[in-house]
Structures are given as C-alpha cells and as structure tokens.
C-alpha positions, 0 to 999 in steps of 0.5 A: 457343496458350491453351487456354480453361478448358473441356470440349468434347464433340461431339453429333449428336443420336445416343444414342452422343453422347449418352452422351459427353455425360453423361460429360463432363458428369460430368468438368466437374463434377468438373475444375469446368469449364464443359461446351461442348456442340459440334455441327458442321452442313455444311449437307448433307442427311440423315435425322437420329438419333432424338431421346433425349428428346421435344421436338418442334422443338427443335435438337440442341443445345436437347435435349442442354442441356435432358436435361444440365441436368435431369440435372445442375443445377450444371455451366454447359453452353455450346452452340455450332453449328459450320457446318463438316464434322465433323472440321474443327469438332472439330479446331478445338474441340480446341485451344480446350478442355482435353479434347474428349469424343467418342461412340467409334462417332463421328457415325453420322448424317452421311452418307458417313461411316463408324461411328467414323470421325469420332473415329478421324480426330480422335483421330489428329490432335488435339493435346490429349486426346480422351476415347471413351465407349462406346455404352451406358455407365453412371455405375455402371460406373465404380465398384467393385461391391462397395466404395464408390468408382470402380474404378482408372484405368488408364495404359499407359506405354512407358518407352522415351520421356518420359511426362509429358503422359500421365502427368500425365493419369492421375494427375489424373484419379485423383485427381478420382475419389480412386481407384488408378492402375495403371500398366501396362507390356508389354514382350518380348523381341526375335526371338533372333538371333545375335551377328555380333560374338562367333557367339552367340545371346542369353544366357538371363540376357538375359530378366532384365536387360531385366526389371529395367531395364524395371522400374527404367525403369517406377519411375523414370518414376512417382517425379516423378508419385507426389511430385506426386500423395501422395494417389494409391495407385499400383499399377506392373504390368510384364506379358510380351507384347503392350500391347493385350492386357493394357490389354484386360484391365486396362480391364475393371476401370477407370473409365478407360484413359489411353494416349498418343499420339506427335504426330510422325504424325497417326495412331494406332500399333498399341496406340492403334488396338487400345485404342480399339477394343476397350477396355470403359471409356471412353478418354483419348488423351492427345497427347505429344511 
C-alpha cells in the first residue's frame, strides 16, 4: 500500500492533542510535509473539551487549523472529519500517512473511553509509526539548555533481530533536527543454571563474552545506518539491566525516544508499554517485521 506524503495527527479539541498538534506540525515542517489535522466523530453524545483558544461556533478542527496556522504560517495544514469511533479512524489515517501524531493521554473527551486508551490500542496496531507527545510539553524542551541545538534523539535497539525500519527512523530524524543519536542497548545475563551436558554451572568469563558480542552486535547493527547518515554523530550505549529503565533515563535528556515494535502481535511488548508510559519526551513506535 502507497502511503500519501503527509503527517497525521488526531485532534479532539483537548489540550493534550492539542499540544500533539503543535508537535507535529513542527515536524511536518521540518520533513516539509503537509500536516492533516484528523478528528473522528461517532455521532454519540458527550460533553466536549473546553476549547484552547475562544472562538465561539466554531468546530474542533476550525480552531485547531486556525491556532496552527497563526502559530505556523508556512506548513499546509489539511482538515479532514472522519465520522467513525476513534480508533477505527485512526487506524485507518495510519496507513494513508507516513507518521500518525498522537496526544499520549489519548482522546480523554469521548465517553466510554479511558485516558490513553485511544493511543495504547492504536499504537499497539498501527503499521507505520506513531508518535505520543506529553500533555504540557514545549518547543524548549527539546532543545539543550546550555548549547544551541536540540538534545540527541534516543534509539533503543534489541540487537537480537534486524532493525532497519527503527533504525532508519531515529537517524532520519536526527538528522532533520542536526543533533546526536544514542543508541542504546540493554541486555543481562540469563538465571544461572547448571550445564546437563557437562554438571556445571556458567563459567564466570561467560558475562564478558556475551558482552563483547552484544557490543560487536550493537556496532554491526549501526555501520550500514552511519554510511547512510555521515552527517549524524552516533553515540552507541551498552548498559547492564532492564530496557525501560535506562530508556527512562536516557529520555530525559532527548528530544525524542524512538522504539520499535514487532508487527507479529497487535500488542505492546514489556519495554514499549513501560516507555510509553513513563518516558518524559515524546515517543516514535516505529513498527518492524
């Protein structure tokens, strides 16, 4: 399937999406892509979020265009009203756009629905990347507070599979904001277990073996991307532990988190749901096979 060469972000009048709005219509403008504006309407009854911006009789997606367009002259902003339940619209825009932007506490004004529930089901089943952007966020924050510049964007890589689709992801988008990429890979040892075979338990010099291949893995996973992408300076991180920890640190200082996410499940693995969770910058789940 063709993908048009657009960016998708939905809005429900809400201030979370519509911080996801200004987000993404910062990254259209530096992809120099048009920024659809998406809002789905089931047609059920419910009390609507308070407006940002006071323009009495207007739609949702009148004062979403009007607020981005004030805000950003230069981006071409489509409006699109999709009269289906949330998720089914999203899911739907997902595959007609390079990248759907969503607020990460979801679609908190249609009933029956709970916080962040919207973005968890379409972030677990979309197949092209979703980006979540936190409630409260600002331009600043994504840029170093004592250089000029934004901070590095952050990849976690599982080096036990191919990468490509995530990897090219972060190194795009490090390079559209002319900043570091850290690629960052956890990894532990399994439980120590006897050997059947020889009676033993796992030598002490195993910890450093498995070391240097997940370093030499990590290295070999970045060469291809690093030729591609010259221009970015690549910073690789192997840390000992759990993923979500350290991507919880480490997102403290990005602009961006990139993750991936296999395609084989329509659901969010350990680390994903623990990142999307709890990570300060926004998010990119970038699906793979």
């Amino acid at each position: 399937m063709t993908s048009m060469r657009v960016l998708t972000v939905g809005t429900d009048g809400s201030r979370e999406s519509m911080n996801a709005a200004d987000w993404a219509a910062r990254e259209a403008l530096r992809r120099g892509l048009p920024l659809r504006l998406l809002h789905a309407d089931s047609g059920e009854r419910r009390t609507p979020p308070p407006p940002d911006v006071d323009l009495p009789g207007r739609s949702v997606l009148d004062r979403a265009a009007l607020q981005l367009s004030y805000a950003h002259p230069a981006l071409q902003i489509l409006a699109r009203r999709r009269p289906a339940p949330p998720i089914t619209a999203l899911l739907e825009a997902v595959t007609e756009s390079e990248t759907l932007v969503l607020g990460s506490r979801g679609f908190a004004g249609y009933s029956g629905f709970l916080v962040g529930s919207v973005a968890l089901a379409v972030t677990a089943r979309a197949d092209r990347p979703v980006v979540l952007v936190r409630a409260g966020g600002l331009p600043q924050d994504e840029r170093a507070p004592d250089k000029p510049g934004f901070l590095p964007v952050v990849v976690g890589l599982d080096v036990s599979g191919p990468a490509d689709e995530v990897l090219s992801y972060a190194f795009e988008a490090a390079a559209l904001r002319g900043t570091e990429l850290h690629a960052l890979h956890a990894w532990t040892l399994p439980p120590l277990r006897g050997d059947t075979a020889a009676g033993a338990p796992t030598p002490p010099g195993d910890a450093a073996r498995r070391e240097t291949l997940r370093r030499r893995a990590l290295a070999g996973a970045l060469q291809v991307w690093r030729a591609k992408y010259p221009e970015v300076p690549v910073v690789q991180r192997l840390v000992y532990g759990q993923p979500g920890h350290h991507l919880l640190k480490a997102s403290t200082a990005a602009s961006l988190t990139v993750i991936g996410r296999g395609m084989d499940a329509n659901r969010l693995g350990c680390t994903a749901h623990s990142v999307v969770h709890h990570v300060t910058s926004p998010v990119a789940i970038v699906p793979h096979t």
